[in-house]
Structure formats: C-alpha cells, structure tokens
PAFIDO-914000 format. One record per residue (C-alpha): x, y, z. Coordinates in Angstrom, 1 decimal. Last residue first. Layout:
BEGIN
X=X	Y=Y	Z=Z
...
END
This chain:
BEGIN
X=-107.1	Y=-18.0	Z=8.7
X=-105.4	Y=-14.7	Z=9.1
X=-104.6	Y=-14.2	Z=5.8
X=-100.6	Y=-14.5	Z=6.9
X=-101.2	Y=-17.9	Z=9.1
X=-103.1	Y=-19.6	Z=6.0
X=-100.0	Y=-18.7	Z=4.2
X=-98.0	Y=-20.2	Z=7.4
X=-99.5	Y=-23.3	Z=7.4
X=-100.0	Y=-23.8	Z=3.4
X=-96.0	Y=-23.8	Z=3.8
X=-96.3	Y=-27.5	Z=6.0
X=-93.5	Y=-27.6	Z=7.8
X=-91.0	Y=-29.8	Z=7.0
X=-88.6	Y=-27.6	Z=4.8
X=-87.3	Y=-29.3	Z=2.0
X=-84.5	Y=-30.6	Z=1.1
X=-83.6	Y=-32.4	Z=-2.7
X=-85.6	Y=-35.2	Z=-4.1
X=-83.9	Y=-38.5	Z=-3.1
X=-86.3	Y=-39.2	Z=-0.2
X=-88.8	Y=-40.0	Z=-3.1
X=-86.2	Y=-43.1	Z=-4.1
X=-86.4	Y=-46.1	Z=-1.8
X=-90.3	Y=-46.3	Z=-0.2
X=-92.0	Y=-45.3	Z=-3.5
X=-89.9	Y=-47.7	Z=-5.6
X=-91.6	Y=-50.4	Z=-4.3
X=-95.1	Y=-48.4	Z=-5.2
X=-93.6	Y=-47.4	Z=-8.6
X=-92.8	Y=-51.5	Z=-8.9
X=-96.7	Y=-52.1	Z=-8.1
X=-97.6	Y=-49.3	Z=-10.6
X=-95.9	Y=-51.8	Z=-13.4
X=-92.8	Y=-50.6	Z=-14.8
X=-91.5	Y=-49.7	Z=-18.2
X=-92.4	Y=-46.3	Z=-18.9
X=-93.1	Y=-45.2	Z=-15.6
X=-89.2	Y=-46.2	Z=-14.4
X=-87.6	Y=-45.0	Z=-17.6
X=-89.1	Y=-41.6	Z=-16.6
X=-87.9	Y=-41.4	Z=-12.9
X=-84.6	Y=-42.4	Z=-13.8
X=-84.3	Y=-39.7	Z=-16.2
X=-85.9	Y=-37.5	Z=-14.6
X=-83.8	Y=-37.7	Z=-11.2
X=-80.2	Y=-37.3	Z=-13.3
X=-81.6	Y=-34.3	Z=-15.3
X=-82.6	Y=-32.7	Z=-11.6
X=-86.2	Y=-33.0	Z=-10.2
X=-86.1	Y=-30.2	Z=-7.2
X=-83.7	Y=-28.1	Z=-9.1
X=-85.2	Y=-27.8	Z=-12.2
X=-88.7	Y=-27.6	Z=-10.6
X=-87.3	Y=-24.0	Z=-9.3
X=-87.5	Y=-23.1	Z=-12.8
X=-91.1	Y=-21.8	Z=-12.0
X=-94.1	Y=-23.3	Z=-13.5
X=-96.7	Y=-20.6	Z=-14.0
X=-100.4	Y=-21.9	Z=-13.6
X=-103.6	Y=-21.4	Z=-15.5
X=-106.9	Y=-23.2	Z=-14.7
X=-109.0	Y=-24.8	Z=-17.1
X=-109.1	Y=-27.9	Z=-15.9
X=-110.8	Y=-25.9	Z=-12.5
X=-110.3	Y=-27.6	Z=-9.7
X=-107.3	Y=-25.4	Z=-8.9
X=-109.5	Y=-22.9	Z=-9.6
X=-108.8	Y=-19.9	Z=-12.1
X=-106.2	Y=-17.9	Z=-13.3
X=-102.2	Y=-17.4	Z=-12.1
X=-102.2	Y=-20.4	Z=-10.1
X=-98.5	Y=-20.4	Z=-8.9
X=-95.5	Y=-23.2	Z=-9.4
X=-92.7	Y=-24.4	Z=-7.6
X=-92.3	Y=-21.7	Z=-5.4
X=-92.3	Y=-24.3	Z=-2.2
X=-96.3	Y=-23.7	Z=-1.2
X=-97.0	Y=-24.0	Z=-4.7
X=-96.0	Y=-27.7	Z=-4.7
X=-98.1	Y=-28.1	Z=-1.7
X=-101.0	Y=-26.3	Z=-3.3
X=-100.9	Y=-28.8	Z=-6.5
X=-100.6	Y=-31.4	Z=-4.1
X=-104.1	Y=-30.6	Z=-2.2
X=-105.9	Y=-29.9	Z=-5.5
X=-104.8	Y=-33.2	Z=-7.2
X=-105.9	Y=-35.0	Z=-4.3
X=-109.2	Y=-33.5	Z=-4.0
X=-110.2	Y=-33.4	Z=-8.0
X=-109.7	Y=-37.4	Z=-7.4
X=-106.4	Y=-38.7	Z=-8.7
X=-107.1	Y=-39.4	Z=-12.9
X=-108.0	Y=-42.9	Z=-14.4
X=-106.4	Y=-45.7	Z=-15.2
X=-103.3	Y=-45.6	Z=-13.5
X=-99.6	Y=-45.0	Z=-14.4
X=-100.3	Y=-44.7	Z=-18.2
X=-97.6	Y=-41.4	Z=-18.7
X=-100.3	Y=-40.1	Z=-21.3
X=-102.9	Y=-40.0	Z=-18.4
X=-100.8	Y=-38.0	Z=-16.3
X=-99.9	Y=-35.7	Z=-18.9
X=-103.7	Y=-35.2	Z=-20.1
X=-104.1	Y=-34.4	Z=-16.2
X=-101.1	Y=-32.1	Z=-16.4
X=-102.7	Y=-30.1	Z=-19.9
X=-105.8	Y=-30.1	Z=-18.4
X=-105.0	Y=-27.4	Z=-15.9
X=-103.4	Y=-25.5	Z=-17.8
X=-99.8	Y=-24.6	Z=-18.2
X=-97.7	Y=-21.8	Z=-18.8
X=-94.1	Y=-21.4	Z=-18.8
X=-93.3	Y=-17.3	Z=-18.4
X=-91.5	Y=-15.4	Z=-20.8
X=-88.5	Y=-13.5	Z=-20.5
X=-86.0	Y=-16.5	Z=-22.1
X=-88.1	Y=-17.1	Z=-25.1
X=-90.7	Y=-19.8	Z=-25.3
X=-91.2	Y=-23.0	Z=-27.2
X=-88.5	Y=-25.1	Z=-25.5
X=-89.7	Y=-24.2	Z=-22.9
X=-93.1	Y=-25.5	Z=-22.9
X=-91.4	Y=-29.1	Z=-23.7
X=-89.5	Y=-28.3	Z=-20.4
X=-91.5	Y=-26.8	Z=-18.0
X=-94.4	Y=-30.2	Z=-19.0
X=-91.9	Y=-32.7	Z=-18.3
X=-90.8	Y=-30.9	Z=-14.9
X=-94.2	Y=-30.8	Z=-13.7
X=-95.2	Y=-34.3	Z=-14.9
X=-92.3	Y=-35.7	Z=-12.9
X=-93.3	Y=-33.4	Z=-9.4
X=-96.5	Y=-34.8	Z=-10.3
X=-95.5	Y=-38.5	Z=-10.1
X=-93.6	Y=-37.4	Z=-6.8
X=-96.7	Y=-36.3	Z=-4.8
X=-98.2	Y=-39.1	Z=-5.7
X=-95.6	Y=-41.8	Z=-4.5
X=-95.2	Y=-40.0	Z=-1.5
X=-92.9	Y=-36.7	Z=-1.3
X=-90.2	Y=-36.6	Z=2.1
X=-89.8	Y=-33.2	Z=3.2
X=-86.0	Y=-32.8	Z=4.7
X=-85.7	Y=-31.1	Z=7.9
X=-82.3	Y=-32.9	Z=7.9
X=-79.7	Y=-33.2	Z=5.1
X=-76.9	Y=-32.4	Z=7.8
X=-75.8	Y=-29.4	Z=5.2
X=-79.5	Y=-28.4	Z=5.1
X=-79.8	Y=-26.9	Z=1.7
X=-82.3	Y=-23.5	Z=1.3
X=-82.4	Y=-22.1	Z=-2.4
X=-81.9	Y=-19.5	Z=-4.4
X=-83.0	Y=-19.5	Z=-7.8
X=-81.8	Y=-16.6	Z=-10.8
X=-81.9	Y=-20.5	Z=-13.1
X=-78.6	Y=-19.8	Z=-14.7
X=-77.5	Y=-18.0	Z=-11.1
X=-78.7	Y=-20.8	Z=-9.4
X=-77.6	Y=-19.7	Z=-6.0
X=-77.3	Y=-22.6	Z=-2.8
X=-77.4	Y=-21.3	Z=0.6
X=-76.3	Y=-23.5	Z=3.0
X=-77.9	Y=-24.5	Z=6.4
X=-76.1	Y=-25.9	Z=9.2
X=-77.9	Y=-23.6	Z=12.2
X=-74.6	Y=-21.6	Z=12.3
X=-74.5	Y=-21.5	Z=8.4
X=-77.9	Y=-20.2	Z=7.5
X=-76.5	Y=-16.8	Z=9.5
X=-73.4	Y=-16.7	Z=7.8
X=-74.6	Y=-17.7	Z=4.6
X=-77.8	Y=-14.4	Z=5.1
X=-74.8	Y=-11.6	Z=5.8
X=-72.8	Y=-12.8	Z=3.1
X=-75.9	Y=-13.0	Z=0.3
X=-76.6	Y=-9.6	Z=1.6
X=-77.1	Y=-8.0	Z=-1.9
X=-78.1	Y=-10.8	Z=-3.3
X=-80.3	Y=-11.8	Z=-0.1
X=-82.2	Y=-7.9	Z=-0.8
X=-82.8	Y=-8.6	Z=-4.9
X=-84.2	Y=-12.7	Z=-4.4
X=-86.2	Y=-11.0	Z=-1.4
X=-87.6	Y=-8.6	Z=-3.9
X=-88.5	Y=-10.5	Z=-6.1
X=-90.2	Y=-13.2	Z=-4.5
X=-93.4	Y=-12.0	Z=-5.3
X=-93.1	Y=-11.6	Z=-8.8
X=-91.4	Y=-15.3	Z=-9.2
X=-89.4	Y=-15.1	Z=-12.1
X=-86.4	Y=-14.2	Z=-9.4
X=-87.3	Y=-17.5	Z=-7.6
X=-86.8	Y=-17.7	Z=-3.6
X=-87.0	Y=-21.1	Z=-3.1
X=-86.6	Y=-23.6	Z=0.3
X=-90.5	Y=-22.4	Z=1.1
X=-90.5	Y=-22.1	Z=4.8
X=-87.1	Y=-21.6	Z=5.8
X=-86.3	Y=-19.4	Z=2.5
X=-89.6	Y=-17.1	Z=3.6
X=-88.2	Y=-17.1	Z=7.1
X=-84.7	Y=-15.4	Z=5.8
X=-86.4	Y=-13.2	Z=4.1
X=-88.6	Y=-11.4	Z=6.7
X=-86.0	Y=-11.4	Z=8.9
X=-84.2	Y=-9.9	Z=6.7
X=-86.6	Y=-7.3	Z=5.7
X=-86.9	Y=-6.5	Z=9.3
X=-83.0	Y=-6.1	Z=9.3
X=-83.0	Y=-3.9	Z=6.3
X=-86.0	Y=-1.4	Z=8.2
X=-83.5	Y=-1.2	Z=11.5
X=-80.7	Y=0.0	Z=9.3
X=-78.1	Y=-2.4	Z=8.7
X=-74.7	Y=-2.5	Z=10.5
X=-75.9	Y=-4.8	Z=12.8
X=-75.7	Y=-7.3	Z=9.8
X=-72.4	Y=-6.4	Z=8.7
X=-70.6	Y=-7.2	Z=12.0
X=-72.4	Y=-10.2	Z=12.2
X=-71.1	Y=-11.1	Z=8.5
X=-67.9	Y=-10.3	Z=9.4
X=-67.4	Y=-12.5	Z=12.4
X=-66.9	Y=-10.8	Z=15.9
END
C-alpha cells in the first residue's frame, strides 16, 4: 500500500471529513490562500498532510503547487485539462487586478491586506483606454464574482455595484497573471487597437494558469442553499 494511503486511514474519522472537505475546496477554487480568513484552516490542515493530499491529486493527474513566498496553494492539472478558458473581458480585469495588487503593495507592510474600491478598477479600466466607456454594472458584477469564486479577491464592504465597494486582492493573482503574462499583456493594451486585443482574445487567454471548469458560484449557491 503507498504511504500516503497508509497515512490517510490513519486519520481520525473528523481529519478525513476535513479532508474531504479540503480537497473539494482546491477542486473548485484552484487557491487555498493563507491571507484568506476563510481558507485558513484548509491552507493549515493540507500543510500538515501536504503528502497525504499529492498522493491523492496525483492519481487523478493533479499536482499541488505551494507558494510558500505567496503562503498559496494551488490545484495544477498535470494533463493541463479542466482548464477555465477567460474571454477577452474576463482577462482585461484579471490585468487591472494584478496592476492594482501591486502599486497597493508597494505601499503596505507585509501583514496587511491590499485594498481596493470599487472605483479605483473602473478608474483603472478607463486609464488603460481599451474602450470608451466602462462594462455595464452587470458584466463587471458577474466577473468580479467569478474572480472571487477562485480566491482571487473578496468583497469585504458593500455591493459589487456599488463604486464604493471594498475588496481584498489576494496574492493568488500573482500566480494567475505571472511577471511574464503582465508584461505581455500590458505592452499589448498600450499599443494595440481593441480589434488586435479581440485577435489576441482567441491565442493568449488559454495561457492563464488551470482552472477548475465548474462554475465556483455553483457550489456557493449550492452551500446557502440557493
């Protein structure tokens, strides 16, 4: 019998709930983010049975990938499958995302959180020039949510309407949009037209790192009970 195996039916019948638990919260969400209050404990419990949960992820071809600069986990399909492809829009806020973590980081000491507002990514978007005026209140909503979904980011205060609406960006967005992916995504919008971001839609958004494809806002709804 393989070690890890061996180690997992060694656990009491309260740890192997919790991994369960764990181990479908990285399947839906990819992240489990130590900054992340809710996370926490998950990020605690698969670091102290990182070799139970690799040996499990591996038989299905998942790796477990651990940030310890960024305290991330994350959720790789070695067979890059189950991957969640962003559209064009989806990306261009995945961009302003990462922009905004790192000017606000630069400003903040390692234990605090990055902070946004709401107007502070529509200003973003408009300072980038890609259209000339904002996604409707809908769209912006509906990817905001997404984004959450994966431990991205978290409204903290407010409505996700609301301009004035707080939101934590987690480091997490460090590994989605890499150095090497904001570069090229930022020369791109500052010299391109929106029909070349279009073209460039269909070649580079599948570049972002794996994702699981089900939708998480499925499975939150799932927990209310909605």
């Amino acid at each position: 019998m393989m070690k890890w195996m061996e180690t997992y039916l060694q656990l009491s019948d309260k740890d192997k709930e919790t991994f369960s638990k764990t181990a479908n919260i990285l399947l839906n969400k990819t992240f489990l983010v130590y900054g992340r209050e809710q996370d926490r404990p998950y990020y605690r419990f698969v670091e102290k049975h990182e070799e139970v949960f690799r040996g499990y992820f591996f038989l299905a071809k998942w790796d477990l990938l651990h940030n310890k600069r960024l305290s991330v986990y994350q959720l790789y399909n070695i067979e890059e499958k189950n991957r969640r492809r962003f559209n064009l829009q989806e990306t261009i806020f995945l961009l302003i995302l990462r922009l905004l973590y790192d000017e606000k980081q630069r400003d903040l000491q390692l234990t605090k959180d990055v902070v946004v507002a709401g107007f502070e990514i529509q200003e973003k978007y408009m300072a980038l020039q890609i259209k000339d005026r904002l996604p409707s209140k809908e769209d912006m909503t509906r990817i905001l949510r997404l984004l959450a979904g994966y431990s991205l980011l978290e409204l903290k205060k407010g409505d996700y309407r609301d301009p004035e609406a707080k939101y934590v960006l987690y480091p997490s967005l460090q590994m989605v949009v890499d150095d090497s992916k904001l570069e090229t995504m930022g020369d791109l919008l500052g010299t391109e037209t929106l029909e070349d971001l279009e073209a460039f839609d269909d070649e580079e958004t599948e570049a972002f790192e794996d994702m699981e494809s089900e939708s998480p806002g499925e499975e939150q709804g799932r927990e209310r009970g909605e």
